[in-house]
N, C-alpha and C positions, 0 to 999 in steps of 0.2 A: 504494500500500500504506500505511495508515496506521500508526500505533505499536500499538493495540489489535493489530492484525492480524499482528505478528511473534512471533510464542511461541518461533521456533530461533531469534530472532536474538540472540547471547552476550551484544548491550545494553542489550536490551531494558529499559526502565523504570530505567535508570543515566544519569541525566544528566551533562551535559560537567565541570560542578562539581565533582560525585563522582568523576568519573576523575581529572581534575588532584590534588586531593585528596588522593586514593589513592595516587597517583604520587609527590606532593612527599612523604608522608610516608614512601615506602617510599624512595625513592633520594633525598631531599635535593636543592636545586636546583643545585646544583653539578653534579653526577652523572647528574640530567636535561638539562641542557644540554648533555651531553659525549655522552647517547645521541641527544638531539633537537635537533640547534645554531641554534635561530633564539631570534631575540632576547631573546621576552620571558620566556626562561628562562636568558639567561646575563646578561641585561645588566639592573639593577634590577627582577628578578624579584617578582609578588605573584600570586595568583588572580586578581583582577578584573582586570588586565590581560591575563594567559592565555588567561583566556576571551573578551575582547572580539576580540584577535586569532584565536585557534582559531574562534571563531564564523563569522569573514570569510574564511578559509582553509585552503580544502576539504583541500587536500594536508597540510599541517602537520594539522588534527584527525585525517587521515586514519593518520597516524603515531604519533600520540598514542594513538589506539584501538587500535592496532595493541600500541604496549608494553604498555597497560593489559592487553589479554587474554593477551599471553604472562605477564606479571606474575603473572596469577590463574590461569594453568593450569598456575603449577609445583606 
């Protein structure tokens, strides 16, 4: 299935950027660390490091996607 080809999918056309993002603005990294406890959100936290590891594992972005959409369905 390619990206063109998901019109239900909630991420469609939101990259991993945009969600981290979205997240540190909305909870603070403090606050995301305490909902998602791996490192590179409690322990000297930035983007670019976020996403190098959310890139490489599947489970932690899997998590991450997961707050971003209850985030925006309240």
């Amino acid at each position: 299935m390619t990206e063109t080809s998901q019109p239900k999918n909630p991420l469609h056309g939101i990259t991993l950027e945009m969600i981290v993002t979205q997240l540190v603005s909305q909870y603070g990294w403090e606050e995301l660390g305490k909902r998602i406890p791996i490192k590179c959100f409690t322990n000297d936290p930035s983007i670019k490091s976020s996403l190098k590891f959310l890139r490489q594992t599947a489970w932690a972005r899997k998590k991450v996607e997961e707050l971003y959409l209850q985030s925006v369905s309240k």
